[in-house]
Each structure stands twice: as C-alpha cells, then as structure tokens.
N, CA, C and O of each residue as an XYZ file, in Angstrom:
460
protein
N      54.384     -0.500     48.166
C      54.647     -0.394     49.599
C      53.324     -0.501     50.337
O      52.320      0.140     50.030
N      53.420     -1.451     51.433
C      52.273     -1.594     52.114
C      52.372     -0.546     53.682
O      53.215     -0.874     54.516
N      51.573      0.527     53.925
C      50.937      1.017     55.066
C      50.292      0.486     56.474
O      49.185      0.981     56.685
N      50.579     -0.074     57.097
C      49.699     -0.958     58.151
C      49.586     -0.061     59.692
O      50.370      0.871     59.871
N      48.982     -0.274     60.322
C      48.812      0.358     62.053
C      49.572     -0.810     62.280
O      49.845     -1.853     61.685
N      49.892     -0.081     63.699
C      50.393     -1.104     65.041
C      49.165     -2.124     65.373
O      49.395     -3.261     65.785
N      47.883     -1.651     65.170
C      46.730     -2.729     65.761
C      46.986     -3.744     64.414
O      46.660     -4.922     64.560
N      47.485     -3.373     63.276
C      47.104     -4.771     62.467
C      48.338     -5.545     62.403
O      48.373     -6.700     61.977
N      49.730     -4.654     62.992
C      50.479     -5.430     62.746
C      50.968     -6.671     64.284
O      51.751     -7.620     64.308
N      50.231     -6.171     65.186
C      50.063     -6.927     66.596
C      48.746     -8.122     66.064
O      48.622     -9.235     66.575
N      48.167     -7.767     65.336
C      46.846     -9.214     65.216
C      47.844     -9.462     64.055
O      48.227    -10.581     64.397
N      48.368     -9.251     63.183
C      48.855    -10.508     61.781
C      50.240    -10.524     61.655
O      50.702    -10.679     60.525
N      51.268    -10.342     62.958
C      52.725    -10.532     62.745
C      53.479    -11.173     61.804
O      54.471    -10.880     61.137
N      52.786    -12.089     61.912
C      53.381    -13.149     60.990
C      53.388    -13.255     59.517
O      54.227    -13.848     58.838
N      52.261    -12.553     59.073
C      51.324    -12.047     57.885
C      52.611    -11.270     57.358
O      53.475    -11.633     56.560
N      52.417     -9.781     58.243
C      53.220     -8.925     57.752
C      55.215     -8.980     58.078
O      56.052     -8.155     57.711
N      55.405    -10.192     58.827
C      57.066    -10.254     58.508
C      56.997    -10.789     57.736
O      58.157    -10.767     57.324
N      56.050    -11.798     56.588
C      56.250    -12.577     55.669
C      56.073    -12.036     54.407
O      56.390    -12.642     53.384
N      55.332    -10.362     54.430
C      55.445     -9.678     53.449
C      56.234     -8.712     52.784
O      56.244     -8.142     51.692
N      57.330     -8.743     54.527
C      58.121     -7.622     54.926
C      59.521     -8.181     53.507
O      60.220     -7.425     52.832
N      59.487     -9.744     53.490
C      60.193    -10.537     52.692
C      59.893     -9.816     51.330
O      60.816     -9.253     50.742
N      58.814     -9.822     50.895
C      58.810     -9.568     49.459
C      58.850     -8.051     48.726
O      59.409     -7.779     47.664
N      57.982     -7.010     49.731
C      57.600     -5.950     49.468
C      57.960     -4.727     50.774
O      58.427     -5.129     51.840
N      57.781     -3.755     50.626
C      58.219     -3.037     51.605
C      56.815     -2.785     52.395
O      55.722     -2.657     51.843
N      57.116     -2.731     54.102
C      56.044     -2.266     54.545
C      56.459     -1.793     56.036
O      57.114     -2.352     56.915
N      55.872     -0.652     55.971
C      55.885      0.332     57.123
C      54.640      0.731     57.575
O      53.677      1.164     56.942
N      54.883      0.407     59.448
C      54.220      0.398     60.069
C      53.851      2.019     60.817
O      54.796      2.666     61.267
N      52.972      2.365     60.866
C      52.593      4.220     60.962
C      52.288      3.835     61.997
O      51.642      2.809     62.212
N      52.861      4.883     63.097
C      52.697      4.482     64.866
C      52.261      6.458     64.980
O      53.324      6.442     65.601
N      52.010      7.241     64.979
C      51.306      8.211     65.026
C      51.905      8.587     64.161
O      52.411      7.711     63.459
N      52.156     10.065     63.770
C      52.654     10.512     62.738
C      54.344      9.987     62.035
O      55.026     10.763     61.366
N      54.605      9.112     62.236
C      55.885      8.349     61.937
C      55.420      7.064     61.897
O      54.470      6.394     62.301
N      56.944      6.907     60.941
C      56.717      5.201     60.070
C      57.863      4.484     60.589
O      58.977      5.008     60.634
N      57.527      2.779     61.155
C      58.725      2.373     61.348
C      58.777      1.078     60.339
O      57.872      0.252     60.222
N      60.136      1.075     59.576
C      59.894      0.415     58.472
C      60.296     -0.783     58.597
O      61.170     -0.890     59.457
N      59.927     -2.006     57.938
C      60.310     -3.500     58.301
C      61.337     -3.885     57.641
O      60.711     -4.276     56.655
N      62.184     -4.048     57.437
C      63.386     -4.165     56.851
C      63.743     -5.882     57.549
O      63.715     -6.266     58.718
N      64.160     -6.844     55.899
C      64.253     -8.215     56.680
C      65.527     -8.265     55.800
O      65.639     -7.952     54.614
N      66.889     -8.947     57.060
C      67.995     -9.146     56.436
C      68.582    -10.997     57.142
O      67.897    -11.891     57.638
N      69.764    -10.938     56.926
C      70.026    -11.995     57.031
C      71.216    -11.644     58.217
O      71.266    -12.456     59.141
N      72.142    -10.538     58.257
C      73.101    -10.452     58.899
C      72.616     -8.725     60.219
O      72.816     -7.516     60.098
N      72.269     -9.174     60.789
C      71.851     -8.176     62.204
C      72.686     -7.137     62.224
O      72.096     -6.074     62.413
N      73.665     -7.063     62.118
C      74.900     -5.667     61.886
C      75.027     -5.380     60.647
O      76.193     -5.304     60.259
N      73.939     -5.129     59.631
C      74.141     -4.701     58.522
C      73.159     -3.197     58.890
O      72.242     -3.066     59.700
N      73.793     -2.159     57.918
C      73.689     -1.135     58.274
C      72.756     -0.717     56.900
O      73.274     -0.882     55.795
N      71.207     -0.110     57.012
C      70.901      0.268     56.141
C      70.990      2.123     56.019
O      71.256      2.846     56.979
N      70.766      2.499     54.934
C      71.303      4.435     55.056
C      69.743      4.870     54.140
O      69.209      4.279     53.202
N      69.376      6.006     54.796
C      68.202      6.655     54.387
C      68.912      7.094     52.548
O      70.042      6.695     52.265
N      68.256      7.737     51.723
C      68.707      8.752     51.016
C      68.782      9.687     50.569
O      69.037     10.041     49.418
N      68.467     10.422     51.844
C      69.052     11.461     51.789
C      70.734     11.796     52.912
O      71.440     12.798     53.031
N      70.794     10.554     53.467
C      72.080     10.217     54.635
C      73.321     10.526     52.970
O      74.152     11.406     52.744
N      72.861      9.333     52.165
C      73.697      9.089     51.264
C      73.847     10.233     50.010
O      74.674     10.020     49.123
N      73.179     11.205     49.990
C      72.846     12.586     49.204
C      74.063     13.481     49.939
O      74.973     14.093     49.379
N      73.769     13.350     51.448
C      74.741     14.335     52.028
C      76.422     13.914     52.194
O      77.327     14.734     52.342
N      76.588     12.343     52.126
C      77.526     11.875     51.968
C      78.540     12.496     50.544
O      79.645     12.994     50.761
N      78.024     12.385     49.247
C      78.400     12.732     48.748
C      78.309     14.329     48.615
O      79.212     14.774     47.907
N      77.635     15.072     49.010
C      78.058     15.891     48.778
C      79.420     17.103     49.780
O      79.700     18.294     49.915
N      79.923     15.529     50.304
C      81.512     16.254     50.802
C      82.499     15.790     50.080
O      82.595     14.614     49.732
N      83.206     16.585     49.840
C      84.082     16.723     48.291
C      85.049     15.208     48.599
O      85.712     15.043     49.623
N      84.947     14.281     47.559
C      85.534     13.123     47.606
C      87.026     13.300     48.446
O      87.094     12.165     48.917
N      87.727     13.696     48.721
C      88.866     13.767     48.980
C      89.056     13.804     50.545
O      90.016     13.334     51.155
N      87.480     14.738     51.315
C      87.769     14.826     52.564
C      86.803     13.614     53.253
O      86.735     13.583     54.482
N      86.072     12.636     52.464
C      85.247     11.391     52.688
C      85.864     10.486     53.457
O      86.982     10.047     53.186
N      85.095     10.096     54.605
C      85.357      8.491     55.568
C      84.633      7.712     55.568
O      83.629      7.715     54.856
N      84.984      6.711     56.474
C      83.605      5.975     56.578
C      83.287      6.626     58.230
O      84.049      6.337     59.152
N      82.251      7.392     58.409
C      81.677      7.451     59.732
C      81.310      6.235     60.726
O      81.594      6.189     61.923
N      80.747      5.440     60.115
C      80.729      4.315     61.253
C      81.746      3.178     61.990
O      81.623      2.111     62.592
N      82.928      4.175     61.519
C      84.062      3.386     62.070
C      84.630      4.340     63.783
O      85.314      4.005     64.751
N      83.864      5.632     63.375
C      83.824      6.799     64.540
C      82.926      6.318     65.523
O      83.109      5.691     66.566
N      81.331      7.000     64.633
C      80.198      6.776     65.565
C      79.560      5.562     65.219
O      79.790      4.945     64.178
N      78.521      5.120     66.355
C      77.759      4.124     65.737
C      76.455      4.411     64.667
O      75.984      3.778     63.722
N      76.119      5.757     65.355
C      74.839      6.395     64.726
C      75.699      6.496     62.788
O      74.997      6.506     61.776
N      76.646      6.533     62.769
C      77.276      7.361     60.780
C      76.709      8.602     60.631
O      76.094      8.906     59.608
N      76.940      9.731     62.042
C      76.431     10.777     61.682
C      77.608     11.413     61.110
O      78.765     11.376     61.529
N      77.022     12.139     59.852
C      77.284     12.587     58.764
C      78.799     13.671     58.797
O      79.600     13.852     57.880
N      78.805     14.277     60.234
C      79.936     14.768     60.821
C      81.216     14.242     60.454
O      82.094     14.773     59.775
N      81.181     12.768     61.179
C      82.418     12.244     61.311
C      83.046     11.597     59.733
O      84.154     11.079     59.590
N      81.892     11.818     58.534
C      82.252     11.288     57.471
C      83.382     12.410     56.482
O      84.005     12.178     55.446
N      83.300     13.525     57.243
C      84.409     14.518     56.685
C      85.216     14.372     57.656
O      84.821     14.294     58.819
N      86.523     14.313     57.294
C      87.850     14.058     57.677
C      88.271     15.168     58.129
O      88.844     15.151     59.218
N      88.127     16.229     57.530
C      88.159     17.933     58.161
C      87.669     18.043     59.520
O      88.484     18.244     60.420
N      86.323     17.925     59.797
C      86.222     17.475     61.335
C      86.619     16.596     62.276
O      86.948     16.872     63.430
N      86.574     15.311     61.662
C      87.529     14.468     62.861
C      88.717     15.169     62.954
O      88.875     15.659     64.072
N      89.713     15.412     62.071
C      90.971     16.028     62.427
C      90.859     17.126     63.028
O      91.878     17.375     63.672
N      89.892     18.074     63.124
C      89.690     19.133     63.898
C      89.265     18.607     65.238
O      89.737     19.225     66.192
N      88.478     17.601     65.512
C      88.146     16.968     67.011
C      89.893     16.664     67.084
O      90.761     17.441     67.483
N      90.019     15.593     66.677
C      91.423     15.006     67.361
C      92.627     16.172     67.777
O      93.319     15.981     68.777
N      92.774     17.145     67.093
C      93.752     18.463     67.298
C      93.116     19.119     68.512
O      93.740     20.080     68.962
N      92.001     18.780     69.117
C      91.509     19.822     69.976
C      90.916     18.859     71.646
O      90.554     19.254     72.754
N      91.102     17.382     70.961
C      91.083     16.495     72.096
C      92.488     16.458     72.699
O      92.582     16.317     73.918
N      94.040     16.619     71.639
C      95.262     16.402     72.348
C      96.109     17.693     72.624
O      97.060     17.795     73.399
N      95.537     18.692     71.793
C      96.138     19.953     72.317
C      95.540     20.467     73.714
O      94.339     20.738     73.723
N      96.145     20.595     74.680
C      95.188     21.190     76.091
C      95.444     22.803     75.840
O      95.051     23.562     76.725
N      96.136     23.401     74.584
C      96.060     24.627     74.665
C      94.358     24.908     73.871
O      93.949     26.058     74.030
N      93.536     24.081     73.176
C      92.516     24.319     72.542
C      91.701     23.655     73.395
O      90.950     23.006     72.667
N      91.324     23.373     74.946
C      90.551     22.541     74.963
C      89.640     23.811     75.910
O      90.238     24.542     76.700
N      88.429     23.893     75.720
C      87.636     24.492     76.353
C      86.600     23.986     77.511
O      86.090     22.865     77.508
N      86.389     24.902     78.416
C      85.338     24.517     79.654
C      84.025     24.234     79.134
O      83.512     25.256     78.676
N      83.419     23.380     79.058
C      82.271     22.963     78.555
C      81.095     23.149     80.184
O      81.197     22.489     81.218
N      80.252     24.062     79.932
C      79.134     24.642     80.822
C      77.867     23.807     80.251
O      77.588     23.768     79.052
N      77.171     23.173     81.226
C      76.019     22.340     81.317
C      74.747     23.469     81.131
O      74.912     24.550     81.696
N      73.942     23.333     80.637
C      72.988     24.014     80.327
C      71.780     23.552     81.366
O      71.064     22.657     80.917
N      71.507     23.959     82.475
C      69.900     23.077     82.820
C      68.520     23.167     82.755
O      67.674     22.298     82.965
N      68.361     24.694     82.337
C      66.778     24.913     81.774
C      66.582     25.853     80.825
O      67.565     26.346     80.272
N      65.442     26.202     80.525
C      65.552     27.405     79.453
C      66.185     28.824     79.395
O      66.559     29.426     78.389
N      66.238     29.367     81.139
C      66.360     30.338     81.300
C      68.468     30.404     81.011
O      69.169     31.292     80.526
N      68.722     29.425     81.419
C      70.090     29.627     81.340
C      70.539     29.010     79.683
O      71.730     29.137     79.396
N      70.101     28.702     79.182
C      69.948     27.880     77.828
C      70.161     29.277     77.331
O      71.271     29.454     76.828
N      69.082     30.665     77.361
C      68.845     31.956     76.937
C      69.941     32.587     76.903
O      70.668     32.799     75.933
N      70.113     33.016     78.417
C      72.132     33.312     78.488
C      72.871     33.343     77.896
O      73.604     34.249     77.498
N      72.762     31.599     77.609
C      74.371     31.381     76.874
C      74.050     32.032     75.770
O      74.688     33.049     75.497
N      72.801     31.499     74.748
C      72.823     31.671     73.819
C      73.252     33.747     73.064
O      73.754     34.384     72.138
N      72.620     33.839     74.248
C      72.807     35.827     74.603
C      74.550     36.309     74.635
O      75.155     37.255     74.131
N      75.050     34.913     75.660
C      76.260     35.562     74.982
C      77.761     35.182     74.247
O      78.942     35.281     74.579
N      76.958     34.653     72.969
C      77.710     34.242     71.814
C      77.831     35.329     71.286
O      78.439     35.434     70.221
C-alpha cells in the first residue's frame, strides 16, 4: 500500500490514478486517509471490514440487505428486528412520539437529565 499527501497527489494525478489500478493507495489529508479505489461501474458499493464483521454478527435469520433502506448500509437497517420496529411505529399513531429539537448544549443537558 502506497501513503501519499494531497501535495503529491495534486502534482502526479495521473501517476497515482494509474497506480491506484494496480496497488492500493491512500491519500492522508490530516489525520485521515482517503482511499483510491478504481472500478468500472460508479454504483458499486465497497464495505469497510469491520461494516462486514458487524453484519454478520446479526444472527442470520434477522439479516437484510440495508442498502435497499438507506443509502449510507447503516448497519441498523440490516436487522429486520428494527426496520419492523420503525415500520410498526411509523403506521401505528398510537406509538408515534413528539420528537423535540435540541438547539444547544444547555438544552441538549435537559433532555439528557430527563431520561
């Protein structure tokens, strides 16, 4: 795996999408890496692994595919136990609750005070 800055990958673009082909290489923009990933089809979805660690570890039976929910495939919507708990609580209006906007810390404190 190749390491590069933003300054080398702005002077040798071309360099490094052509290496991005063979080998892996991520670009370190301050303390984070953004990685070059070269495909052929633009809506292909790549998954970290640890995305795919937590996937399985929801018991095969209650497994989805999340990105048919969200776009992000957060890990939520891949148990079926929760979507069916959203959907029971989006069409029942006896479960649906007042949702209160939070706008700074001090009221953020509050709420949290009174759970």
């Amino acid at each position: 795996m190749k390491v590069i800055t933003t300054r080398e990958i702005r002077s040798e673009t071309k360099l490094y999408f052509e290496l991005a082909e063979k080998e892996r290489v991520a670009v370190k923009r301050g303390k984070k890496f953004v990685n070059l990933i070269v495909s052929d089809e633009p809506d292909r979805v790549f998954l970290d692994e640890n995305w795919v660690k937590g996937f399985m570890e929801i018991p095969a039976e209650h497994r989805i595919n999340p990105f048919e929910i969200s776009p992000s495939g957060d890990l939520y919507y891949a148990d079926k136990r929760n979507v069916e708990r959203l959907k029971e609580a989006i069409s029942d209006p006896e479960q649906r609750k007042v949702v209160k906007t939070v706008k700074n810390k001090a009221e953020l404190q509050t709420f949290l005070e009174s759970l």
